[in-house]
Each structure stands twice: as C-alpha cells, then as structure tokens.
Jmol script that loads the backbone (N, CA, C; Angstrom):
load data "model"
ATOM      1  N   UNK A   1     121.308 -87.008  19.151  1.00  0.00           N
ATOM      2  CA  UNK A   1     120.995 -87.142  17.745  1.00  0.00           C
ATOM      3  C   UNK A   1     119.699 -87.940  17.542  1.00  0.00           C
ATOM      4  N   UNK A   2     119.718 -89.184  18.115  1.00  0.00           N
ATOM      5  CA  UNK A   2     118.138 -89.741  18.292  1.00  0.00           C
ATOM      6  C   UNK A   2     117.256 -88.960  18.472  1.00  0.00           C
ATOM      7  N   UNK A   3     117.603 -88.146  19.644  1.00  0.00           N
ATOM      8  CA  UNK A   3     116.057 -87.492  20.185  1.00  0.00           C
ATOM      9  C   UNK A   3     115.832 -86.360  19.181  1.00  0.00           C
ATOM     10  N   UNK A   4     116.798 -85.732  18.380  1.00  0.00           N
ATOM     11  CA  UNK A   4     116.164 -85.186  17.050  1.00  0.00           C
ATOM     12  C   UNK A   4     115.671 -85.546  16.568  1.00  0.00           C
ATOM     13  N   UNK A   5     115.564 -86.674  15.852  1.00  0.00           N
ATOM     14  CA  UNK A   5     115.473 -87.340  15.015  1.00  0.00           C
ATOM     15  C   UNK A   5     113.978 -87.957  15.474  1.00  0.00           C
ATOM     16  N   UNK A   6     113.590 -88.344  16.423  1.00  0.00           N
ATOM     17  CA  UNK A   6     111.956 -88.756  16.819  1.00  0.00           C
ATOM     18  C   UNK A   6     111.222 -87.671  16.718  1.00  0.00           C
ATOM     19  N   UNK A   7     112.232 -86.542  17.404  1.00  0.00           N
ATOM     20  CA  UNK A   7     111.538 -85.465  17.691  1.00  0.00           C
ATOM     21  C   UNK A   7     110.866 -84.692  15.732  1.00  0.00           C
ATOM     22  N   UNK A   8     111.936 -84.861  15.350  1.00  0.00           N
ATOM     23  CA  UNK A   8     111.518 -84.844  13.870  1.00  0.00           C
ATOM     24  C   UNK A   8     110.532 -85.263  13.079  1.00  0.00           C
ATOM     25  N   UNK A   9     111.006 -86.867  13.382  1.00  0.00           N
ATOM     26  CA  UNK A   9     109.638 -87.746  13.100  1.00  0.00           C
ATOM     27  C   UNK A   9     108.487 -86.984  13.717  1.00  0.00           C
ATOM     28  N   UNK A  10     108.445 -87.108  14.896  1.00  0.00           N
ATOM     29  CA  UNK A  10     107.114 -86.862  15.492  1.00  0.00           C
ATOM     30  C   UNK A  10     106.214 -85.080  15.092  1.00  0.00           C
ATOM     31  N   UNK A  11     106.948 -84.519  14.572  1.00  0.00           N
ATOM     32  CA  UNK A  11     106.557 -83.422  14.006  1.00  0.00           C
ATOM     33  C   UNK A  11     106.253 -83.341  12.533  1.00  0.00           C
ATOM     34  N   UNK A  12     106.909 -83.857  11.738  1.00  0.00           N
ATOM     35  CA  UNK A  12     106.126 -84.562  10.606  1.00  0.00           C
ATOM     36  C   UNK A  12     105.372 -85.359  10.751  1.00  0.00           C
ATOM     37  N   UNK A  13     105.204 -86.239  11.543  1.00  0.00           N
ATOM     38  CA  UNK A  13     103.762 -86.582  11.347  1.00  0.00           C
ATOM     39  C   UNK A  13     102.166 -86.022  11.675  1.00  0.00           C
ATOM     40  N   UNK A  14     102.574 -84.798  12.611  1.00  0.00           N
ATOM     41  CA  UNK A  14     101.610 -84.253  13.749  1.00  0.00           C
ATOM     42  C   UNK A  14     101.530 -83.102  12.446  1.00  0.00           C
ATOM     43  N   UNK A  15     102.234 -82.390  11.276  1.00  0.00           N
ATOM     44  CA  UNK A  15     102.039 -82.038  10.236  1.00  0.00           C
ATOM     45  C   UNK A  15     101.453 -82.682   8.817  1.00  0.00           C
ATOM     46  N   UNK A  16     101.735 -83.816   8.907  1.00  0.00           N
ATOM     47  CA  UNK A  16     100.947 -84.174   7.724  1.00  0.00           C
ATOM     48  C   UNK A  16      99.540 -84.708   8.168  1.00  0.00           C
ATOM     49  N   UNK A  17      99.456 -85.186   9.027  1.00  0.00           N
ATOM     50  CA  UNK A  17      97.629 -85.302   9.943  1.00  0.00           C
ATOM     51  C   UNK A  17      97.083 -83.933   9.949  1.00  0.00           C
ATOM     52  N   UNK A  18      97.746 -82.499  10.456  1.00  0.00           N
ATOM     53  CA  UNK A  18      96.871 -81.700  10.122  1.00  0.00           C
ATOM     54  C   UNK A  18      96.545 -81.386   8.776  1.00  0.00           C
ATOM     55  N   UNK A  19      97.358 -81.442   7.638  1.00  0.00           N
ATOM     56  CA  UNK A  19      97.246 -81.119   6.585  1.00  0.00           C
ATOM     57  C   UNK A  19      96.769 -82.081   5.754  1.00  0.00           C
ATOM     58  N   UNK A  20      96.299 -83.087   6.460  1.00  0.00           N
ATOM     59  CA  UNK A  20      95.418 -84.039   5.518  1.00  0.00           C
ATOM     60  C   UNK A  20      93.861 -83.830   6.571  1.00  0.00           C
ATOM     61  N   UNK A  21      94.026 -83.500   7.437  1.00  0.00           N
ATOM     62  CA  UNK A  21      92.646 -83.003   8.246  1.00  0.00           C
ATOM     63  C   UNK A  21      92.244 -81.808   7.609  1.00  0.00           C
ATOM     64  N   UNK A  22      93.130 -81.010   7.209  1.00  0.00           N
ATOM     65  CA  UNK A  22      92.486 -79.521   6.696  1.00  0.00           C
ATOM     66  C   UNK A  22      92.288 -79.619   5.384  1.00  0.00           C
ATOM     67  N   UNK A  23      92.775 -80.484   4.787  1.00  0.00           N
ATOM     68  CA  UNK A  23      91.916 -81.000   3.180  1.00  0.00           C
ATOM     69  C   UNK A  23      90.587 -81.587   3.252  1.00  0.00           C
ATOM     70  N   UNK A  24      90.643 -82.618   4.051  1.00  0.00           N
ATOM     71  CA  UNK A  24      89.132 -83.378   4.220  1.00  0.00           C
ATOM     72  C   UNK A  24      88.171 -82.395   4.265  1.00  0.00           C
ATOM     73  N   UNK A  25      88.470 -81.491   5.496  1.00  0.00           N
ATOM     74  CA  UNK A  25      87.622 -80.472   5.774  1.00  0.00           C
ATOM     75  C   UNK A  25      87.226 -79.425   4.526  1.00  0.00           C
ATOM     76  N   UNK A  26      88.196 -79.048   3.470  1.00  0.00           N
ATOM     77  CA  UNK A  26      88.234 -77.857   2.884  1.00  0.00           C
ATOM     78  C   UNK A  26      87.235 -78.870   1.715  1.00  0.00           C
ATOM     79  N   UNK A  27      87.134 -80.105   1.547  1.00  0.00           N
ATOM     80  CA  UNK A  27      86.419 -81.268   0.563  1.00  0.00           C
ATOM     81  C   UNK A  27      85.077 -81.367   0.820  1.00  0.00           C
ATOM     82  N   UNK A  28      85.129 -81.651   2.422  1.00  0.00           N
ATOM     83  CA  UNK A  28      83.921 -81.392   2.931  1.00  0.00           C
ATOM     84  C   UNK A  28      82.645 -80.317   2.919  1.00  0.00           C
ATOM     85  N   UNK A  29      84.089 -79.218   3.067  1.00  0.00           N
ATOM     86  CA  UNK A  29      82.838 -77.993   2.794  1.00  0.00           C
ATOM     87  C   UNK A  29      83.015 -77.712   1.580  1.00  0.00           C
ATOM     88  N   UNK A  30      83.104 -78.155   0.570  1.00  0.00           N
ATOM     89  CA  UNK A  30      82.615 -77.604  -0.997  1.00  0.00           C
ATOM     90  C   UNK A  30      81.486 -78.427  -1.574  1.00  0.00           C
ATOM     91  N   UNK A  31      81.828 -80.169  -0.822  1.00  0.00           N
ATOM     92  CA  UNK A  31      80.719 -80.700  -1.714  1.00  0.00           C
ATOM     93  C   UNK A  31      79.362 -80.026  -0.758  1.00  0.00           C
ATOM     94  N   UNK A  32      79.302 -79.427   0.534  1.00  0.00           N
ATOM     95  CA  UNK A  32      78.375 -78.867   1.215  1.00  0.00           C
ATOM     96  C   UNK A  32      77.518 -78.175   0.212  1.00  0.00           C
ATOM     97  N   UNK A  33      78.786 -76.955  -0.061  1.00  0.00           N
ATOM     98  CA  UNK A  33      78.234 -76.112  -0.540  1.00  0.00           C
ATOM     99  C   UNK A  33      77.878 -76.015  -2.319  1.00  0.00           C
ATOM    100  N   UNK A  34      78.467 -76.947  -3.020  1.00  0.00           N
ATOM    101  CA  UNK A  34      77.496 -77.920  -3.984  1.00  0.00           C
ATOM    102  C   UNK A  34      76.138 -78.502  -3.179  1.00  0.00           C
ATOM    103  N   UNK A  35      76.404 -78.867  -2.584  1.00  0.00           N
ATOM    104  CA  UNK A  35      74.700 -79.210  -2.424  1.00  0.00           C
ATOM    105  C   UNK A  35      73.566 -78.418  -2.199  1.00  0.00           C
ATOM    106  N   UNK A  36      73.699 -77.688  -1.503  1.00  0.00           N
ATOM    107  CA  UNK A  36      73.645 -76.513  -1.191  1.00  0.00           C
ATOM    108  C   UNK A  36      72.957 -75.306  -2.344  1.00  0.00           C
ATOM    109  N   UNK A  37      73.595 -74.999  -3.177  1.00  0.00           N
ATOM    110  CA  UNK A  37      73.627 -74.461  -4.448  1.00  0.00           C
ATOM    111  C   UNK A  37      72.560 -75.617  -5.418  1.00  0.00           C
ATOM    112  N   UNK A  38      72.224 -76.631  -5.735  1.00  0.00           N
ATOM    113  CA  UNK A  38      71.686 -77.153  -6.154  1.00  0.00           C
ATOM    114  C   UNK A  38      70.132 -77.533  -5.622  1.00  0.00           C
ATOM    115  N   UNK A  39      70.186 -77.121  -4.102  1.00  0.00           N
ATOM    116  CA  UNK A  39      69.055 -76.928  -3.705  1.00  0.00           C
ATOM    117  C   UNK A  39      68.248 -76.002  -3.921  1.00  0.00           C
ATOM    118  N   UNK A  40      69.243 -74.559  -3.807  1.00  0.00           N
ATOM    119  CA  UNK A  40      68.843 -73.283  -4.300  1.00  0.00           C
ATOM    120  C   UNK A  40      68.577 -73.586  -5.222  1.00  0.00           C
ATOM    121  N   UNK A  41      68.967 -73.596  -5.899  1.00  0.00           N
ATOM    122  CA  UNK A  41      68.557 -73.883  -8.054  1.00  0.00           C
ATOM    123  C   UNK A  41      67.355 -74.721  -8.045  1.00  0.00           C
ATOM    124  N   UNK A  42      67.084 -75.878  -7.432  1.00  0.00           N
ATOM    125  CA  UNK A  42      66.003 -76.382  -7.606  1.00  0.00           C
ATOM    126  C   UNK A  42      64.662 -75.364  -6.617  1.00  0.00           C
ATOM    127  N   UNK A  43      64.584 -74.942  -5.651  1.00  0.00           N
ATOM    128  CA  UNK A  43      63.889 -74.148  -4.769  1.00  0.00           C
ATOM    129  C   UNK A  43      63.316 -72.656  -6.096  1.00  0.00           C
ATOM    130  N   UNK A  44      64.386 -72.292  -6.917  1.00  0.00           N
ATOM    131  CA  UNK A  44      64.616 -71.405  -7.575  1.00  0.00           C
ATOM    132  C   UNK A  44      63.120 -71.464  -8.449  1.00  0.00           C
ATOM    133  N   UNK A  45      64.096 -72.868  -8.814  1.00  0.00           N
ATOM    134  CA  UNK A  45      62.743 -73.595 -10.306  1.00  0.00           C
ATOM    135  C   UNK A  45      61.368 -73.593  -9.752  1.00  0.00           C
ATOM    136  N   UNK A  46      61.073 -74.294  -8.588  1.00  0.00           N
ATOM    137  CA  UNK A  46      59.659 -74.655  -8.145  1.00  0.00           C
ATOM    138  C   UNK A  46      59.261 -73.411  -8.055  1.00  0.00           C
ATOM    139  N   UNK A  47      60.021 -72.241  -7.601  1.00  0.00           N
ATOM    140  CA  UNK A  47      59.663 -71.087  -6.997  1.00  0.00           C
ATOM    141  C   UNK A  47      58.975 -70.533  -8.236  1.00  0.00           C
ATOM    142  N   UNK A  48      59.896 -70.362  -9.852  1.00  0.00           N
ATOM    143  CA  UNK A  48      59.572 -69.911 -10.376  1.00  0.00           C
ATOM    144  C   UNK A  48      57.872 -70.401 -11.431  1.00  0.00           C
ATOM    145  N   UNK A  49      57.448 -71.896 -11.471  1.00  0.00           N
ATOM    146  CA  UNK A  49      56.536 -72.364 -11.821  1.00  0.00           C
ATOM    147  C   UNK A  49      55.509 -71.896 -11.350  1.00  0.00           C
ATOM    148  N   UNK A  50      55.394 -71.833  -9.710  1.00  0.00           N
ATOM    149  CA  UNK A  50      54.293 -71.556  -8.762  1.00  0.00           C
ATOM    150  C   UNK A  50      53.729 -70.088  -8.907  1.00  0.00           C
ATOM    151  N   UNK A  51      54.778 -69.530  -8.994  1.00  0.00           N
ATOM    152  CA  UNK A  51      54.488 -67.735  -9.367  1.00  0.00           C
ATOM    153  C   UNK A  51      53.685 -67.951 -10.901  1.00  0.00           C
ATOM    154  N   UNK A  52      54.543 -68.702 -11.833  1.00  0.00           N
ATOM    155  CA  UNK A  52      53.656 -68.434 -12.925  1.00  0.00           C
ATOM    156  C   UNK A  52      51.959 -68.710 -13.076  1.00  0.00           C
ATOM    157  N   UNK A  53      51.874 -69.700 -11.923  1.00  0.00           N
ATOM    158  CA  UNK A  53      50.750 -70.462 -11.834  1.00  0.00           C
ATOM    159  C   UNK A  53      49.766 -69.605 -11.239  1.00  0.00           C
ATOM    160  N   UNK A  54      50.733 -68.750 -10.114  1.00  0.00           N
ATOM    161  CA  UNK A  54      49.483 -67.805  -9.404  1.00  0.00           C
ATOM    162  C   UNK A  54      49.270 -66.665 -10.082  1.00  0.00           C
ATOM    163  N   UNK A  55      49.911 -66.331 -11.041  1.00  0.00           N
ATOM    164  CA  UNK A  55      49.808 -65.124 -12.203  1.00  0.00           C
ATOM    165  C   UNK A  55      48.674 -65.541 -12.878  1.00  0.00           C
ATOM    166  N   UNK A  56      48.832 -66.850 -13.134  1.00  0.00           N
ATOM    167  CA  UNK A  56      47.558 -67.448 -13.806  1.00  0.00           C
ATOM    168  C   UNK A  56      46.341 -67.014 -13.283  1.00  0.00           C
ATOM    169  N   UNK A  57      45.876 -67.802 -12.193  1.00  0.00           N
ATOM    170  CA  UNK A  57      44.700 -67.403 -11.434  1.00  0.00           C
ATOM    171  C   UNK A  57      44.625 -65.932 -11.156  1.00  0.00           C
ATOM    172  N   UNK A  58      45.529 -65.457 -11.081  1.00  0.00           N
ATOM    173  CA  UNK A  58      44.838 -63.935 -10.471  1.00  0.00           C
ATOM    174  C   UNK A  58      44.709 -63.604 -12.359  1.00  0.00           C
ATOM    175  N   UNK A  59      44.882 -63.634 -13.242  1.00  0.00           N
ATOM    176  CA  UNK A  59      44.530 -63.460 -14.518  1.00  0.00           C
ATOM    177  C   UNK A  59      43.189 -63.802 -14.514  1.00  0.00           C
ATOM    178  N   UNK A  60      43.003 -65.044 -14.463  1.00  0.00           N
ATOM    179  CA  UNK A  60      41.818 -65.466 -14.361  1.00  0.00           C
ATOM    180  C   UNK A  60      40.853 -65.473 -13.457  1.00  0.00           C
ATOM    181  N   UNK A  61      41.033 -64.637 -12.703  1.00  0.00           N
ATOM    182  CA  UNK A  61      40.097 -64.283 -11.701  1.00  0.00           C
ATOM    183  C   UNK A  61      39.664 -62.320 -12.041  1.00  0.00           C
ATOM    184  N   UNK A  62      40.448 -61.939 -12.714  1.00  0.00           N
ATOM    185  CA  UNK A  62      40.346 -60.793 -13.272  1.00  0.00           C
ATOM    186  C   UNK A  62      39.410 -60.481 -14.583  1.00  0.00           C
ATOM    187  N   UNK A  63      39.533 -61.571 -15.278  1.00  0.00           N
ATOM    188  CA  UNK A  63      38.510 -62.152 -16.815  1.00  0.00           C
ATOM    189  C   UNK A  63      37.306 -62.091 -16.143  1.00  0.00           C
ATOM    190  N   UNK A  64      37.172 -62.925 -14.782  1.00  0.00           N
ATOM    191  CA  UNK A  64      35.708 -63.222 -14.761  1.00  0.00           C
ATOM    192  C   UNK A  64      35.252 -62.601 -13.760  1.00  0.00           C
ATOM    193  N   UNK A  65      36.066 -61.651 -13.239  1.00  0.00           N
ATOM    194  CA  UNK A  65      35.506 -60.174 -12.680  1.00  0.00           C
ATOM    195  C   UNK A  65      34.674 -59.908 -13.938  1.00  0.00           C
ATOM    196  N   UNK A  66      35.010 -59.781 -14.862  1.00  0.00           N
ATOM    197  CA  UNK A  66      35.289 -58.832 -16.034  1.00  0.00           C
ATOM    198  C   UNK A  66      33.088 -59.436 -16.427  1.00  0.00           C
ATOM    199  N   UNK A  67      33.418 -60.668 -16.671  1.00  0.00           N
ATOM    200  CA  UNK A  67      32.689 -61.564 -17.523  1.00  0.00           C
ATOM    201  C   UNK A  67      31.714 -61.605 -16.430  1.00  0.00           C
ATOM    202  N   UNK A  68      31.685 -61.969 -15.314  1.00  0.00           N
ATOM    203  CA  UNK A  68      30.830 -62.911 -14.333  1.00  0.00           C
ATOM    204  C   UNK A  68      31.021 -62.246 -12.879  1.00  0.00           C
ATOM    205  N   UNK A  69      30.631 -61.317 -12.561  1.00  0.00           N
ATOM    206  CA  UNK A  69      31.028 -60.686 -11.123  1.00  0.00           C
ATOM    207  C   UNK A  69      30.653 -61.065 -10.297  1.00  0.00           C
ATOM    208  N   UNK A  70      29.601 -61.747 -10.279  1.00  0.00           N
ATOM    209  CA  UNK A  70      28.802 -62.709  -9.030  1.00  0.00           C
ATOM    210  C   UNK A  70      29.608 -63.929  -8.853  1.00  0.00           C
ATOM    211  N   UNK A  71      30.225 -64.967 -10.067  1.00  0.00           N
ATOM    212  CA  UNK A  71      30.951 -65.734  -9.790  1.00  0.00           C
ATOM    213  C   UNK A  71      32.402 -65.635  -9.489  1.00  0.00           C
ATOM    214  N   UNK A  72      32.528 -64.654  -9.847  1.00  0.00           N
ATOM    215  CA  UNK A  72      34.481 -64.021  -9.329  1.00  0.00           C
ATOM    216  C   UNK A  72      33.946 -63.457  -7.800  1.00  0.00           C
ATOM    217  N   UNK A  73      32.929 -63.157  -7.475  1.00  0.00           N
ATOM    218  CA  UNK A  73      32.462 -62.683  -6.330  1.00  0.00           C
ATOM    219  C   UNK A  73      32.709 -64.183  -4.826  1.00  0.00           C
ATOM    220  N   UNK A  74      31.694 -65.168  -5.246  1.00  0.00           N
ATOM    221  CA  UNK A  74      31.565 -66.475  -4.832  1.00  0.00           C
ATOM    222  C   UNK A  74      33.247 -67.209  -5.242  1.00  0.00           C
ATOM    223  N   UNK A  75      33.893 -67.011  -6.015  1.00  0.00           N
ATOM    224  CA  UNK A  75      35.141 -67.333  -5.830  1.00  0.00           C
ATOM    225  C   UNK A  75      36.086 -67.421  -5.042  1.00  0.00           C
ATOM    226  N   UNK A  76      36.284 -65.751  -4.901  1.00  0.00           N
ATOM    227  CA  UNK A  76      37.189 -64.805  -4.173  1.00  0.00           C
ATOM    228  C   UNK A  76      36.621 -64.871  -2.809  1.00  0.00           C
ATOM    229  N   UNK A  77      35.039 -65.373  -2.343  1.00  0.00           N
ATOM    230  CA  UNK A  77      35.005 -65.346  -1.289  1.00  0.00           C
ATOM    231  C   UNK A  77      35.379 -67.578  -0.750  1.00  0.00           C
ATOM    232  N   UNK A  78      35.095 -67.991  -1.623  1.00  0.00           N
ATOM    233  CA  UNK A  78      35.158 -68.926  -1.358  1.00  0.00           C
ATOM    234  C   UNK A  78      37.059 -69.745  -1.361  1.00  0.00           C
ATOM    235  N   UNK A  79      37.865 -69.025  -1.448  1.00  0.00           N
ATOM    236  CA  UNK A  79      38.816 -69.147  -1.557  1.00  0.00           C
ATOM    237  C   UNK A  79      39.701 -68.797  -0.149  1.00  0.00           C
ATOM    238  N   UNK A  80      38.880 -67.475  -0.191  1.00  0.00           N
ATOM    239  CA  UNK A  80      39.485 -66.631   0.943  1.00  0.00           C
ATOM    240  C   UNK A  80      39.147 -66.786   2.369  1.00  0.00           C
ATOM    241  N   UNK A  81      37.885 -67.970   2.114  1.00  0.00           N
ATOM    242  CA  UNK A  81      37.310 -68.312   3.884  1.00  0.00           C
ATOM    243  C   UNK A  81      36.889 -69.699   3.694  1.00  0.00           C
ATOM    244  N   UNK A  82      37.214 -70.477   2.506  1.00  0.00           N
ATOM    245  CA  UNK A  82      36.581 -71.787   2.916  1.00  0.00           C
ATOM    246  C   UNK A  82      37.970 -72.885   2.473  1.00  0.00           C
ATOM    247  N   UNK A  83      39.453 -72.230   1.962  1.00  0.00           N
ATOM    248  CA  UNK A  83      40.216 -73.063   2.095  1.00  0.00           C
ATOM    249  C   UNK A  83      40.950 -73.238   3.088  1.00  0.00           C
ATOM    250  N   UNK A  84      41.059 -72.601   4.055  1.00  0.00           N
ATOM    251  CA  UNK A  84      41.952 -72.716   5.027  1.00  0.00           C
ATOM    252  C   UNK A  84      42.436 -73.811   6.308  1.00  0.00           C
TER     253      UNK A  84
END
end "model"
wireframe off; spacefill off
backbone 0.3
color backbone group
C-alpha cells in the first residue's frame, strides 16, 4: 500500500512539472511571437516611409529630366558612380 502510494506521489509530481514546463514554454513562445510581430509592424512602417521617399526622388528626377536634362543627366550619373 505504501509503495502505491509514493509510487503515486511520485507520478503526480513528474506530471505537474511537465505541465507546468509545457505552459512556460507555450508563454514563452507567444510573447516570442509578440515580439516578433511588432518587429514586423515596425520593419513594415520604415519600409513603407522609405518607398515613399524613393517615389519622391525618382519623381523628381523625372521633373528635371523634363526641365534640366544636363542636370538630371550629372545627377543620375553622379548618384549612380560617385555614391557607392
């Protein structure tokens, strides 16, 4: 009857350690993947500013095609071989 009875014990406890190990874990990976997701979202944002920004310039590099072809000329070359 004892040795049930440890044996009992000892299996409830070797059950509630896993099942408090497989919570931590299942806690663990959500705030991950909150973080995760909030990186995306911010990556998202920068992503989307920078595009607007280079929409810009190629706009404006299109005007002064338009306006100034020698200086959209000296631009486009000076962009394309002297920033790198």
């Amino acid at each position: 009857m004892k040795r049930n009875t440890v044996l009992l014990i000892i299996g409830v406890a070797i059950l509630l350690f896993w099942a408090i190990t497989t919570r931590n874990m299942a806690v663990n990976q959500k705030q991950k993947v909150e973080q995760l997701q909030a990186q995306v979202d911010s990556l998202q944002s920068e992503n989307f500013i920078l595009q607007t920004q280079l929409g810009r310039y190629e706009l404006t590099l299109e005007y002064l095609e338009k306006e100034n072809p020698k200086a959209a000329l000296q631009a486009s070359n000076y962009m394309n071989h002297e920033t790198e």
